[in-house]
N, C-alpha and C positions, 0 to 999 in steps of 0.2 A: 907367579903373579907377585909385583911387589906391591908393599901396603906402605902407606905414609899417612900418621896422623899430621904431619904438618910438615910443610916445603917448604927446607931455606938453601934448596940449590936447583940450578936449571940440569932440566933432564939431559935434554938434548941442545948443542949448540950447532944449529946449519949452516952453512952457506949458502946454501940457495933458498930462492920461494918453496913455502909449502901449502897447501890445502887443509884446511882443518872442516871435517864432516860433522854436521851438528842431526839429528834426532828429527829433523822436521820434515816432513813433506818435501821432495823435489825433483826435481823435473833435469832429464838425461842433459841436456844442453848447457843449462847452471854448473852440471859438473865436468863436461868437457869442456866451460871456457875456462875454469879454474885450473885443472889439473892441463892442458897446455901450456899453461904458464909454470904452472906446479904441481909433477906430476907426484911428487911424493907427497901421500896421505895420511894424516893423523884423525883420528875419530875420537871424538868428543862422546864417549860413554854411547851412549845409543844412538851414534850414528853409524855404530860399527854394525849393527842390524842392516841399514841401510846399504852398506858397505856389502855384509854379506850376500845380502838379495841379489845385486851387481856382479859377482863375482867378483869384486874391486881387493885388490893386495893392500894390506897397511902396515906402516912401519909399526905403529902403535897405536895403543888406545890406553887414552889418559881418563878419570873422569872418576866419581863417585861410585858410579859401578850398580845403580838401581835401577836403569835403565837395558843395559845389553842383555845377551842371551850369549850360550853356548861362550862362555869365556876360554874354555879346556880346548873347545876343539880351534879358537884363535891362537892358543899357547901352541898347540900341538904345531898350527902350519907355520911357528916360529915370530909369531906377531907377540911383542913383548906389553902385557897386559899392568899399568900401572895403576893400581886403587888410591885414590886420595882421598882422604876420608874428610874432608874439614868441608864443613854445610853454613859457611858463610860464602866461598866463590861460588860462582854456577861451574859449568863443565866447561866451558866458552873459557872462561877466566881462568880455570885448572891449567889448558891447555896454553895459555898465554903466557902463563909467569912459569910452565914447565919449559918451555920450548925458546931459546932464542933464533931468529930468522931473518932475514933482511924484509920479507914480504909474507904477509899471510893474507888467504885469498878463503872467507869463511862459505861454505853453501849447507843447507842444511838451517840455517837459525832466523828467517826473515820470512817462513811460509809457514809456521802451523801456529800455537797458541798466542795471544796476543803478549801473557804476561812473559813468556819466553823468547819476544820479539822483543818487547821492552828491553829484559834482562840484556840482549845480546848490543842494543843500542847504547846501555850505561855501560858494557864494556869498551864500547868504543873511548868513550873518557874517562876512563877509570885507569885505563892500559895509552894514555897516549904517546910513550915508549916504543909501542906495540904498531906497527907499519900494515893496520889490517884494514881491509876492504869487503864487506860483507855483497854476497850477492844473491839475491832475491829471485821469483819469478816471472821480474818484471821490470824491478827494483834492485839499484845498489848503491850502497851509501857508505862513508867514511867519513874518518876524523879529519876536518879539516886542518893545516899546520898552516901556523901564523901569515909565510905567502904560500900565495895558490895562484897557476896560471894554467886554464885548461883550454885545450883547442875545440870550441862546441860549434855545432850548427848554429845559426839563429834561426829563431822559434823554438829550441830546443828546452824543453820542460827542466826547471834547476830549482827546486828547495834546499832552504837553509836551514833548519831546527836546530836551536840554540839547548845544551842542557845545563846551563848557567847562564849568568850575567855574562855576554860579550860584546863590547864596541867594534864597528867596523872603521877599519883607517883608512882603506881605501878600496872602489871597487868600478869593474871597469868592464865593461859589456853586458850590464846586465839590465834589463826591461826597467826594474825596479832598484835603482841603487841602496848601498847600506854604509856606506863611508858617511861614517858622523853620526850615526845611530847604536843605539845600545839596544841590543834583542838580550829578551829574556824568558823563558819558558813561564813566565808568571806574567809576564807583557805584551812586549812585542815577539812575534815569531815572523819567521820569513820563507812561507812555503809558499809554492806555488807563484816563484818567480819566473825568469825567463831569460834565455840569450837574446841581445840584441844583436851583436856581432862577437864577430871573434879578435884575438883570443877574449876570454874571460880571465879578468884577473881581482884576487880577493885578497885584502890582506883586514885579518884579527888583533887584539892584544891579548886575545886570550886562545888556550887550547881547549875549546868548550862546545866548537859549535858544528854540525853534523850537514855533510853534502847529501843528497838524495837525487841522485839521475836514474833516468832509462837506463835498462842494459845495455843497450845499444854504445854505451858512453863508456863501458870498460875499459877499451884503449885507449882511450884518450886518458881517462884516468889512470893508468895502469903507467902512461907515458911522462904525466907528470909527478907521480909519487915514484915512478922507478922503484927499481926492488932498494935502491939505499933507504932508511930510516929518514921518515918526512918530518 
């Protein structure tokens, strides 16, 4: 096991998509849309429980370490077990500034407690470096990048949750436009919009503000962040 009181180097540098397994509650199909795209897994402290249940392989498991079980017998089947000790990140964020990737694809952190649903949402703008796409039971949502153009149904359900001041500069299929408005988590918020047609296109001045679609909408999203860095 290795121990780090404090990261100032990336664990791992990938090439390809990877999976990051978060602690929460989830459901077999959240994790087989993830790991088809990215079949290599990394567990977020106690999603390696998770992980085990499954009988799921992982390359690693990054995270504070107050959460898993059975650390020795992950060592033993050769899964390289790293302790980060610093209780300012959450495990989510351990795992983000450990790891660099073209895409990460989170399950595991959008289904069980609220304040650790929060936590995995401020990652999303904390890390928007970071090319991640959290997927839920229902729900999945990402950092939006300044343009966005997604191929949606119309009628299809699109929130926008701002975790900052952000202006819209332009936007274009959606029920409810935002081009020329300032949302702000203290103001205006913008959930519970809609596709009118396709495509939908969004552009921000700021990296601040949060997509939320159906599952259903993964590929579509998945088609316009591409695994290159959004």
């Amino acid at each position: 096991m290795q121990h780090f009181d404090h990261m100032t180097q990336t664990l791992y540098h990938l090439s390809e998509p990877v999976t990051l397994l978060g602690a929460a509650p989830i459901d077999d199909r959240a994790l087989d849309l993830a790991t088809q795209v990215a079949p290599e897994v990394i567990a977020a402290d106690g999603g390696a429980n998770l992980a085990a249940e499954r009988g799921l392989a992982l390359k690693a498991i990054i995270g504070d370490l107050d959460s898993m079980v059975n650390a020795k017998n992950w060592q033993k089947s050769g899964t390289t077990v790293h302790h980060l000790t610093d209780q300012v990140s959450t495990d989510l964020e351990k795992c983000l500034y450990s790891v660099d990737a073209p895409l990460y694809l989170g399950v595991g952190f959008l289904s069980g407690l609220l304040d650790h649903t929060l936590a995995a949402m401020h990652a999303l703008v904390a890390y928007p470096h970071r090319n991640l796409v959290l997927i839920g039971p229902h729900e999945i949502c990402f950092l939006a990048p300044l343009e966005l153009e997604l191929d949606l149904p119309a009628g299809m359900r699109l929130s926008l949750f701002p975790l900052a001041e952000v202006s819209g500069t332009r936007s274009d299929g959606l029920v409810w436009p935002i081009d020329g408005l300032t949302l702000s988590p203290l103001t205006r918020i913008g959930t519970s919009n809609a596709v009118s047609e396709r495509p939908v296109r969004i552009g921000i001045d700021r990296r601040a503000l949060v997509v939320i679609l159906p599952r259903a909408a993964l590929g579509s999203v998945l088609a316009a962040l591409g695994p290159a860095r959004a």
